[in-house]
C-alpha positions in Angstrom: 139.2 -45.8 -52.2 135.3 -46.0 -53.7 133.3 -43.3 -53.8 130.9 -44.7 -51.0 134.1 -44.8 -49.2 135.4 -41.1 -49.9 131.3 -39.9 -49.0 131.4 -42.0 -46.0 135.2 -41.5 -44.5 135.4 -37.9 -45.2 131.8 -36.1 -45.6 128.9 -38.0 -43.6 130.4 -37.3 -40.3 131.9 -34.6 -38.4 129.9 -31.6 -39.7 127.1 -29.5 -37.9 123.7 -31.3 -37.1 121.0 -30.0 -37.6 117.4 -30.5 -35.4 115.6 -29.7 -39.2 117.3 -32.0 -41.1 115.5 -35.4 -41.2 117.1 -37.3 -43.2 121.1 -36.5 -44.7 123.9 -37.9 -46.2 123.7 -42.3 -46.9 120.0 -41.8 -49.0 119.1 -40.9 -52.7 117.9 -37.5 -51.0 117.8 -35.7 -48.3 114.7 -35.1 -46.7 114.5 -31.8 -44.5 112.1 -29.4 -42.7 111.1 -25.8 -43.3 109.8 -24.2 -40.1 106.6 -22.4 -39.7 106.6 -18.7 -41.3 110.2 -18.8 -43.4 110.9 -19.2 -47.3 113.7 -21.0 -48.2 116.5 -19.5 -50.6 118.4 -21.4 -52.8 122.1 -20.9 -54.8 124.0 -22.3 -56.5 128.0 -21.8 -57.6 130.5 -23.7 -59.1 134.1 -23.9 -58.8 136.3 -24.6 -61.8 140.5 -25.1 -61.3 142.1 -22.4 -63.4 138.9 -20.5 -64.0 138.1 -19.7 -60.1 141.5 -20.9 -57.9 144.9 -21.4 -59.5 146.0 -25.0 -59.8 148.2 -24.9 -56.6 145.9 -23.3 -54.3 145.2 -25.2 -50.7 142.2 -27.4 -50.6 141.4 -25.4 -47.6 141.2 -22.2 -49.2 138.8 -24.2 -52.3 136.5 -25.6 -49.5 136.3 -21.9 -48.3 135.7 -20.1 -51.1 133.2 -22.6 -52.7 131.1 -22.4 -49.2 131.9 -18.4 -48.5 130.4 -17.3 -51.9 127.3 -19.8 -51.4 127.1 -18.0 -48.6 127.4 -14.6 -50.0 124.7 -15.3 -51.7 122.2 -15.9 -49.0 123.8 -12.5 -47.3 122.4 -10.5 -50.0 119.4 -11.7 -49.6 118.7 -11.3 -46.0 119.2 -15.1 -45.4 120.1 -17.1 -42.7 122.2 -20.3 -43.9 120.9 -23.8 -43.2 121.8 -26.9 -45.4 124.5 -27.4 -48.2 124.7 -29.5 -51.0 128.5 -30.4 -52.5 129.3 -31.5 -56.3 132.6 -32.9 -56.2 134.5 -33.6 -59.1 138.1 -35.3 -58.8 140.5 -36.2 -60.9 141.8 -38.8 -58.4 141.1 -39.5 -54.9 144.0 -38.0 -53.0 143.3 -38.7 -49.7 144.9 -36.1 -47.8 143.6 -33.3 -50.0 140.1 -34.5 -49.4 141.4 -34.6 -45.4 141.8 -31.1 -45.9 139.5 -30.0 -48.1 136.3 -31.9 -45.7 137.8 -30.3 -42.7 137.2 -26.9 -43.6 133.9 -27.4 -45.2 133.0 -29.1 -41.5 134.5 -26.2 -39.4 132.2 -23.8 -41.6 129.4 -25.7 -41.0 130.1 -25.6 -37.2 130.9 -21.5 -37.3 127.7 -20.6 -39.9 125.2 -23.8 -38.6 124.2 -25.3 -41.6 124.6 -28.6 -42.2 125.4 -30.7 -45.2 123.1 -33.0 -46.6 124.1 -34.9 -49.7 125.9 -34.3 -52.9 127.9 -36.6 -55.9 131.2 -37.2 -56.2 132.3 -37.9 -59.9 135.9 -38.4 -61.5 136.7 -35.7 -63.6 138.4 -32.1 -63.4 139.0 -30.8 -60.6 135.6 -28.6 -59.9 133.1 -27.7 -57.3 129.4 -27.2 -56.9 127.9 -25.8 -53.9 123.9 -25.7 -53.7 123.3 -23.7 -50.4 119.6 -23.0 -48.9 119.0 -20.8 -45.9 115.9 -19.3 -44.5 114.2 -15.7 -44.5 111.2 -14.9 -42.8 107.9 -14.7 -44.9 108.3 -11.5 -47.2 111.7 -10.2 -45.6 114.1 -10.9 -48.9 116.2 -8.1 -50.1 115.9 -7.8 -53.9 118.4 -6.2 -56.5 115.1 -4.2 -57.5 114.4 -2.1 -55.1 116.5 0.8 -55.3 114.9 4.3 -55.3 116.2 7.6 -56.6 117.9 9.4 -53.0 118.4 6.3 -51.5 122.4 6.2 -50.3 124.4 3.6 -51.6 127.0 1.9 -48.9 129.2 -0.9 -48.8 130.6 -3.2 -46.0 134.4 -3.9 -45.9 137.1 -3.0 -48.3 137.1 -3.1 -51.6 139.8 -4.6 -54.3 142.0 -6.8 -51.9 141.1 -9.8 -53.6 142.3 -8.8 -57.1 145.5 -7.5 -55.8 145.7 -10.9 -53.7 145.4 -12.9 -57.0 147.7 -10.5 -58.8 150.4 -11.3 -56.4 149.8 -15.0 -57.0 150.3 -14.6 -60.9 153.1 -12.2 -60.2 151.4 -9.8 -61.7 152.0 -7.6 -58.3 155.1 -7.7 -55.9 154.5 -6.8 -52.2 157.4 -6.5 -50.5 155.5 -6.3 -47.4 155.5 -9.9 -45.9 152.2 -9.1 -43.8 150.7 -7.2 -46.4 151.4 -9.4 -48.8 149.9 -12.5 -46.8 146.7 -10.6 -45.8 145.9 -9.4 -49.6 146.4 -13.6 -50.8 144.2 -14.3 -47.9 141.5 -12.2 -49.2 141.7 -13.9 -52.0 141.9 -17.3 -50.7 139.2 -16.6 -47.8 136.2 -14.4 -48.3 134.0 -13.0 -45.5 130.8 -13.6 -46.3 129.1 -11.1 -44.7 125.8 -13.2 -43.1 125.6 -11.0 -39.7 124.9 -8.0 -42.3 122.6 -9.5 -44.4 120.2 -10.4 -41.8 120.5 -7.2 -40.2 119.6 -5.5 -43.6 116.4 -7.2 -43.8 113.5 -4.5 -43.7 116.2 -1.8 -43.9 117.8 -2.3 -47.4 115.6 -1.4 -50.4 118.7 -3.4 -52.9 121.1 -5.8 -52.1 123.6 -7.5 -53.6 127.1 -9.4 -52.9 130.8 -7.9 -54.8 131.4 -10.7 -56.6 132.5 -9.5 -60.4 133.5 -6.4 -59.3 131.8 -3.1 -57.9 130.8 -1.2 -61.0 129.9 -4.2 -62.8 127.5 -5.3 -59.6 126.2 -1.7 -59.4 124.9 -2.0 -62.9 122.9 -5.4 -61.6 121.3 -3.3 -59.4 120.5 0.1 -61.2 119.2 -2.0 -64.2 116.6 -4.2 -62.0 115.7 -1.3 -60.2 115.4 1.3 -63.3 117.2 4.1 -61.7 120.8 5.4 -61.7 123.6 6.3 -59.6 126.5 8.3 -58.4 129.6 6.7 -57.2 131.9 9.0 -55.4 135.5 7.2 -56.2 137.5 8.7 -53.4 135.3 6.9 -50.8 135.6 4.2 -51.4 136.7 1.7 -48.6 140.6 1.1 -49.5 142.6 -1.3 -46.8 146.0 -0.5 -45.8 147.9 -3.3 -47.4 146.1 -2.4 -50.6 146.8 1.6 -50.3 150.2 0.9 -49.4 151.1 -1.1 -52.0 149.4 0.2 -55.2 150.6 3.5 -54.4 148.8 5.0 -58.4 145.9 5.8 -57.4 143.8 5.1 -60.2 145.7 1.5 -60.3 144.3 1.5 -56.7 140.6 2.8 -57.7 141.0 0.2 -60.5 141.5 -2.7 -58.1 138.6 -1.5 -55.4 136.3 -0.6 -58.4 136.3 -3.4 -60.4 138.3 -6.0 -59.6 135.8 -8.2 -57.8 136.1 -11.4 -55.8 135.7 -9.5 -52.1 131.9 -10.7 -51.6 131.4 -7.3 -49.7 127.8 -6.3 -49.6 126.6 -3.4 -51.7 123.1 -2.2 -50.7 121.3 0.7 -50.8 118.7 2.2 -47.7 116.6 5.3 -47.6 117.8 8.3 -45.7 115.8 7.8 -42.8 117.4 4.3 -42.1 121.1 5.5 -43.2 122.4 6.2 -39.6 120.1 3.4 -38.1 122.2 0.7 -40.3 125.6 2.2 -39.8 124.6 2.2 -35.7 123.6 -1.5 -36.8 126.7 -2.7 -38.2 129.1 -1.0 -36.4 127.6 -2.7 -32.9 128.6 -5.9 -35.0 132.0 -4.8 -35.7 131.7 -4.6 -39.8 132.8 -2.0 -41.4 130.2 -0.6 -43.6 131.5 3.1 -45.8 128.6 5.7 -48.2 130.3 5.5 -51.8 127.2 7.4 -53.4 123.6 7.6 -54.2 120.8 6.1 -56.3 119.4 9.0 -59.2 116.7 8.8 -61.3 118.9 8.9 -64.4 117.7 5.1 -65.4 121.1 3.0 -66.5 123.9 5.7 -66.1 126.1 5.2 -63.5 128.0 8.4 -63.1 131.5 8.2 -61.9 133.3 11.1 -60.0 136.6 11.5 -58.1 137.1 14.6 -55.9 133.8 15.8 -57.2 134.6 15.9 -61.1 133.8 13.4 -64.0 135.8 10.2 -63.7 136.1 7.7 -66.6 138.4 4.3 -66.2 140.8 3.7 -69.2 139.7 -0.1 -69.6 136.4 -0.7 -71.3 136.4 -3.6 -69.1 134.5 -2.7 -65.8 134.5 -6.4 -64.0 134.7 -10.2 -64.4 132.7 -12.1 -67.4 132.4 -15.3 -68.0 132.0 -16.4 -72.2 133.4 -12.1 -72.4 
């Protein structure tokens, strides 16, 4: 099969339509529409076998999580996702992985309404690139900077599943637990991105962003574009069943929810006048959302405390780096 073939067989039909999207897939670009009174946001991630998905994982799962953290991105902005743009680089064209693997990106598209609109294909290793774009309404985007000593810092979902989902694939971790064991791998192999809760952050949040190298590390993100500090209350934070369960050390367990990364939970931060108004909000939408803390004025220090006292993790290492 050509690669005109592969675009045409497996990626220019059977997706979500779009009224805004003039022109897609079969052109040198895609031409598209921006209504009246929205910004467009843009992101891009890339996918790299062995550096972001083990060698054996499902092409289903790839498609997922190289749309879902796209996608995580927009959350944390307040965005509403619209058109996609896929890098594809193969090593060979096995039809029935790309079967799969353009399946899943279609029923996302059809779940999340955006559409895709054009890409490359290339032969090379195995990686992905995912441009998204989504729209916010003039003015409305949620920053990483805009976090103000007293605000209360919050979270949606649990925390440190995906780690100890990857852990169990490396056999790092056993799980004896059949169901546990199968819904930690799946938070590894299939984020939420949490879009319903970005939007309804918009003109509520004062800092956003998505859990994607780990909570600590994230925090920092935020605290250092926003100049302030913060307190992070260890023993709140949200911990699933399978995961509490299973790592039954609770620092190992702290470790995991702390600074594991990969869950593409939303961290944000609101004043205390909107603190009940978002909970009300979220839980009407059926996402979990859990207070870990509060923003200080102590510029830079994130100050770590379990029951109340002073809390300091063994490892140096506080999240994921790339080039560390």
């Amino acid at each position: 099969m050509k690669e005109f073939d592969l675009i045409g067989n497996y990626f220019a039909k059977g997706g979500y339509v779009r009224k805004d999207v003039l022109l897609g897939i079969g052109d040198d670009a895609a031409v598209t529409k921006v209504p009246t009174g929205q910004c467009v946001v843009t992101t891009t991630d890339t996918l790299v076998e062995g550096v972001h998905f083990l060698a054996d994982t499902a092409p289903e799962a790839i498609a997922h999580k190289a749309i879902a953290v796209n996608l995580s991105d927009l959350a944390a902005m307040g965005a509403e996702p619209a058109w996609i743009s896929l890098s594809l680089s193969l090593p060979s064209i096995d039809e029935s992985w790309v079967k799969a693997f353009s399946e899943k990106i279609h029923s996302l598209s059809h779940y999340f309404s955006f559409q895709l609109i054009g890409g490359d294909t290339v032969q090379g290793p195995l990686s992905i690139t995912i441009t998204a774009q989504g729209f916010i309404p003039d003015d409305n985007q949620i920053t990483r900077s805009g976090a103000e000593p007293s605000d209360w810092l919050l979270v949606t979902g649990c925390l440190g599943d995906a780690g100890v989902g990857l852990d169990i694939l490396t056999d790092k971790v056993i799980v004896s637990n059949a169901e546990h064991a199968s819904y930690l791998k799946n938070r590894h192999w299939f984020p939420t991105p949490r879009v319903l809760a970005g939007t309804t952050l918009r003109r509520v949040a004062t800092s956003c962003i998505d859990v994607s190298d780990g909570l600590i590390q994230d925090l920092h993100q935020v605290i250092s574009r926003s100049e302030v500090g913060a307190i992070v209350h260890l023993d709140k934070l949200p911990i699933s069943e399978a995961l509490g369960k299973n790592i039954e050390n609770l620092t190992d367990a702290l470790t995991y929810a702390a600074t594991a990364g990969d869950d593409y939970e939303l961290l944000f931060t609101v004043p205390e006048e909107q603190r009940v108004y978002i909970e009300t909000a979220l839980a009407s939408y059926n996402i979990p959302v859990t207070c870990i803390g509060q923003i200080t004025g102590a510029a830079g220090k994130i100050d770590l405390r379990l029951d109340e006292q002073p809390f300091e993790f063994e490892s140096k290492k506080i999240g994921f780096e790339h080039f560390s």
